[in-house]
C-alpha positions as CSV (number, residue, x, y, z in Angstrom):
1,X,0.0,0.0,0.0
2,X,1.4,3.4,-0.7
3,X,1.3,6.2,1.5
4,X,0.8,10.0,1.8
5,X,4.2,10.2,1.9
6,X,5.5,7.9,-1.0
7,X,4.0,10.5,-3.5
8,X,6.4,13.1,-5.0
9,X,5.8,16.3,-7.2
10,X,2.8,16.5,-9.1
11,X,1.6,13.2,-8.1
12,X,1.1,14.5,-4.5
13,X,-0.4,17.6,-5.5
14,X,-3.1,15.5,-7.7
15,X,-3.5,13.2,-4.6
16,X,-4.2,16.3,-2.3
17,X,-6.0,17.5,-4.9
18,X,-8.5,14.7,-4.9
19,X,-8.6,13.8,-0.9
20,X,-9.1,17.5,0.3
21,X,-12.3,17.3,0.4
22,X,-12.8,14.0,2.4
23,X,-10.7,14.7,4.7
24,X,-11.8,17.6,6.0
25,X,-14.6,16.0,6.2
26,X,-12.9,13.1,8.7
27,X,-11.2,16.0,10.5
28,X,-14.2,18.1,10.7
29,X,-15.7,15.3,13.3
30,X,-16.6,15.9,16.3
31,X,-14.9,12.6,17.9
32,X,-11.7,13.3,16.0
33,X,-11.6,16.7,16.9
34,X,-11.7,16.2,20.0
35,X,-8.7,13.3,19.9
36,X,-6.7,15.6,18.1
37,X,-7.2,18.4,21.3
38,X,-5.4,15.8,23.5
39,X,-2.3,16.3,21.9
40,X,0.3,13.7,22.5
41,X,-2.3,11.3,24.6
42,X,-3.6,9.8,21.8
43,X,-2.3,6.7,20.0
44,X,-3.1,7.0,16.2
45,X,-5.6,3.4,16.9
46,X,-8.1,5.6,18.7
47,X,-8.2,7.3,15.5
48,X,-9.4,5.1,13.2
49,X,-12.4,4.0,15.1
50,X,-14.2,7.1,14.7
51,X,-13.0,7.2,11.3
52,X,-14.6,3.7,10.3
53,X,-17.9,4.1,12.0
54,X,-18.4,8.0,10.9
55,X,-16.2,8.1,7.4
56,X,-16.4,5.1,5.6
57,X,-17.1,6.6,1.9
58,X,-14.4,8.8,2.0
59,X,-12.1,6.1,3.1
60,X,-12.7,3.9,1.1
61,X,-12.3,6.7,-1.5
62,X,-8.9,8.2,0.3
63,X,-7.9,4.7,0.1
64,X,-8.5,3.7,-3.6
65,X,-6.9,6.9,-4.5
66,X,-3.6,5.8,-3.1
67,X,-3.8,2.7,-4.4
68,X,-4.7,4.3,-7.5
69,X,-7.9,2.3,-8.0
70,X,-11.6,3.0,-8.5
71,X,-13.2,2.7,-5.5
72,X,-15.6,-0.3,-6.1
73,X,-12.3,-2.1,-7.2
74,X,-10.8,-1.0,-4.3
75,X,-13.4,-2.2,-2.2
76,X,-12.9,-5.7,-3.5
77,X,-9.5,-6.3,-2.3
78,X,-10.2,-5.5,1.1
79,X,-12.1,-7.5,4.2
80,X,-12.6,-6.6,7.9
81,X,-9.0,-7.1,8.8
82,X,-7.3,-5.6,5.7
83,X,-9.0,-2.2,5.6
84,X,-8.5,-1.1,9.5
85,X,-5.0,-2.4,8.8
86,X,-4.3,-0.1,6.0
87,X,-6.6,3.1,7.6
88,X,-3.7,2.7,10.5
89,X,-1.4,2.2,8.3
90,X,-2.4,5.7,6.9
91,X,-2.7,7.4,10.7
92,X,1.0,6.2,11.1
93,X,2.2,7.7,7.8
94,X,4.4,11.1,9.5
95,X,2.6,13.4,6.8
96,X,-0.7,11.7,8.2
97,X,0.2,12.6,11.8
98,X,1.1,16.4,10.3
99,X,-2.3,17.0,8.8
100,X,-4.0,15.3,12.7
101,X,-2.6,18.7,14.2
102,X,-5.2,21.3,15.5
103,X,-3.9,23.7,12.9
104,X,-3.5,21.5,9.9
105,X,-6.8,19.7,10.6
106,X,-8.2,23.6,10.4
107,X,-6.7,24.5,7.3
108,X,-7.7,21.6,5.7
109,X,-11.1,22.2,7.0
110,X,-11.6,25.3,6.0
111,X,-10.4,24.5,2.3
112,X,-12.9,21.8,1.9
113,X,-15.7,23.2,3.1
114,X,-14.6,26.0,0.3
115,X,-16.1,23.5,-1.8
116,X,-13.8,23.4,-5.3
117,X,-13.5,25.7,-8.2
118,X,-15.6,23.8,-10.4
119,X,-18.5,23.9,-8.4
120,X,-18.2,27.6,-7.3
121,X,-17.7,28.1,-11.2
122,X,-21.0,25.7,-11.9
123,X,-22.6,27.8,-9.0
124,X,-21.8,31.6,-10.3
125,X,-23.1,30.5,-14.2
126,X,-26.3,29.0,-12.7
């Protein structure tokens, strides 16, 4: 499985690109948010639960997007051990644990619920 950090140069920008918007909405969460406030007291683990029972579509479409599949052939590879293994595998990546600081997780918030250009574009003509 790749990770956040494995991707270089335009690639990473196109990844960002394409997993702004869900995860802002994972760190916009109310559970997470307030795991990421305990700074340092939190193991990434207590992470991903939240995630999984709150966030599922946009992991499994964070998670095909690494792997550089579609997500319903994403989902196909995966069972009930597989995915929470690569989800933690994703909370352990250091660029992961970057974005789960208060000010990342606001930035990153802030820009997705921006919504993208195209739809502000689509919005403005309409």
């Amino acid at each position: 499985m790749k990770r956040l950090s494995d991707f270089k140069g335009d690639e990473a920008l196109d990844l960002f690109a394409d997993i702004i918007e869900p995860l802002g909405k994972i760190f916009a969460d109310k559970e997470i948010q307030e795991l990421s406030k305990k700074k340092g007291k939190v193991a990434p683990v207590e992470y991903v639960k939240p995630a999984l029972k709150n966030h599922k579509d946009e992991l499994y479409f964070i998670m095909a997007k690494l792997e550089g599949m579609e997500v319903e052939e994403y989902k196909k590879t995966v069972n009930g051990l597989t995915f929470p293994m690569q989800i933690l595998t994703l909370v352990n990546d250091p660029i992961t644990k970057q974005l789960f600081t208060s000010q990342s997780q606001t930035d990153i918030i802030s820009l997705a619920s921006s919504g993208s250009a195209m739809e502000s574009t689509e919005a403005k003509e309409n």
